[in-house]
C-alpha positions in Angstrom: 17.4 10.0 10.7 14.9 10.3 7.7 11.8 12.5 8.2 9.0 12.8 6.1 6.7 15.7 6.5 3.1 15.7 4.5 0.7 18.2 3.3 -1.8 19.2 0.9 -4.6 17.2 2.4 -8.3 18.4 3.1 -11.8 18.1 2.1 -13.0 17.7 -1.6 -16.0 16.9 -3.2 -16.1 13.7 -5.5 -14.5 14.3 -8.8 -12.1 16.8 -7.8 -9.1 17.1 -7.4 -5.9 17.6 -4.5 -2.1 17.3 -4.9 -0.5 15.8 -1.6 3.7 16.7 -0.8 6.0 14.5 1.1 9.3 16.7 2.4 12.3 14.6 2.8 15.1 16.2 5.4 17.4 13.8 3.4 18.3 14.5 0.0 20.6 11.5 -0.4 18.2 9.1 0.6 14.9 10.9 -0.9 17.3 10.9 -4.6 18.9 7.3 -4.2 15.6 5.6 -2.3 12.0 4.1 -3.7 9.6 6.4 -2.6 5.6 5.7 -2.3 2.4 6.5 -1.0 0.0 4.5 1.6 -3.3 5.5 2.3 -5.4 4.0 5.3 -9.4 4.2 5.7 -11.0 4.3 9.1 -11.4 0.7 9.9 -9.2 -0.9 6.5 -5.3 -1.7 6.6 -2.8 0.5 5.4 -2.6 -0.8 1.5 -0.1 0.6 -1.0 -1.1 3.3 -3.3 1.7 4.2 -5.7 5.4 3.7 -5.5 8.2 5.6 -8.1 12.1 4.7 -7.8 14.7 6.6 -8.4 14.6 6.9 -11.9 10.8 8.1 -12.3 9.0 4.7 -12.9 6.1 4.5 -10.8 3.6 2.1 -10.1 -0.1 2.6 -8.9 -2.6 0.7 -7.3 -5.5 -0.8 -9.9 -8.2 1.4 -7.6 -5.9 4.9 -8.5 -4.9 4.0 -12.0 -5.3 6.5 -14.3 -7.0 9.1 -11.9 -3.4 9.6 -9.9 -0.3 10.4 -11.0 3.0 10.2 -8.4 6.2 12.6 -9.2 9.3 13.8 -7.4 11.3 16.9 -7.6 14.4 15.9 -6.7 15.9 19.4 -6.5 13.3 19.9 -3.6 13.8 16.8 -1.9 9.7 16.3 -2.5 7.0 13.7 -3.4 3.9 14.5 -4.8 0.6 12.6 -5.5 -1.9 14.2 -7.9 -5.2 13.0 -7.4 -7.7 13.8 -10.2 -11.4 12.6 -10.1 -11.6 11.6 -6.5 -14.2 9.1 -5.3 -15.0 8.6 -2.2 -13.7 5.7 -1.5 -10.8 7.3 -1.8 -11.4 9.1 1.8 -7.8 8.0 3.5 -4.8 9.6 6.0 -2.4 9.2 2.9 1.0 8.4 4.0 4.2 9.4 2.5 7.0 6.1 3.1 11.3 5.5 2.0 12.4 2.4 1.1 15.2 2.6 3.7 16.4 1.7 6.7 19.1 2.1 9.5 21.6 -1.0 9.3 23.5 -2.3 12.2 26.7 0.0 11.1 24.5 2.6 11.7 24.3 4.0 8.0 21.0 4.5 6.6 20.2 2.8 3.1 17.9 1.8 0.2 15.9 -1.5 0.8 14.0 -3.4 -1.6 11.5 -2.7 -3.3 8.5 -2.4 -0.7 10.2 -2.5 2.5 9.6 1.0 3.7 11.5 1.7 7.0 10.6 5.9 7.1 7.3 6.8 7.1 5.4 10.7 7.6 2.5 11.2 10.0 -0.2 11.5 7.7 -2.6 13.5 5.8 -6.1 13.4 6.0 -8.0 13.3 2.9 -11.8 13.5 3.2 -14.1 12.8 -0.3 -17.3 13.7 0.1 -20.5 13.6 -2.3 
């Protein structure tokens, strides 16, 4: 099993600024696996925020580009998202997700691109003015 554990969320007024973590219990999967972020408003869908693969490319929402910046530490098994100048639209639960899954030989392995099997519980992040 692949668990994701978040943290690093909270309150913050508009234009600052909060890093979020994602834990990974599995190193294989966190080093070998697209990894990416999904936030969901009260009342909106969970939408894609920013993905990064295993070799460091990322890829971010138009409404995050340029004010967020996704990494991994690999040595830690972690995911981070720096948020810098923080609206308030960006008030979320921010979800850390794997692009994996369990298969019916009972491994767990890399999917495509944005088919995320494993996903944490959530952060809230609250923007206010």
């Amino acid at each position: 099993q692949v668990q994701l554990v978040e943290s690093g969320g909270g309150s913050v007024q508009t234009g600052g600024s909060l890093k979020l973590s994602c834990a990974a219990s599995s190193g294989f999967i966190f080093r070998t696996c697209k990894m990416g972020w999904y936030r969901q408003a009260p009342g909106a869908e969970r939408s894609l925020v920013s993905t990064i693969d295993n070799f460091g490319a990322a890829t971010y929402a138009d409404s995050v580009k340029g004010r967020f910046t996704i990494s991994r530490d690999n040595s830690k098994n972690t995911l981070y998202l720096q948020m810098d100048s923080v609206k308030t639209t960006d008030t979320a639960v921010y979800y850390c997700a794997a692009a994996a899954r369990r298969y019916s030989d009972g491994g767990i392995y890399c999917t495509d691109d944005f088919d995320f099997g494993y996903w944490g519980q959530g952060t809230q992040v609250t923007v206010s003015s």
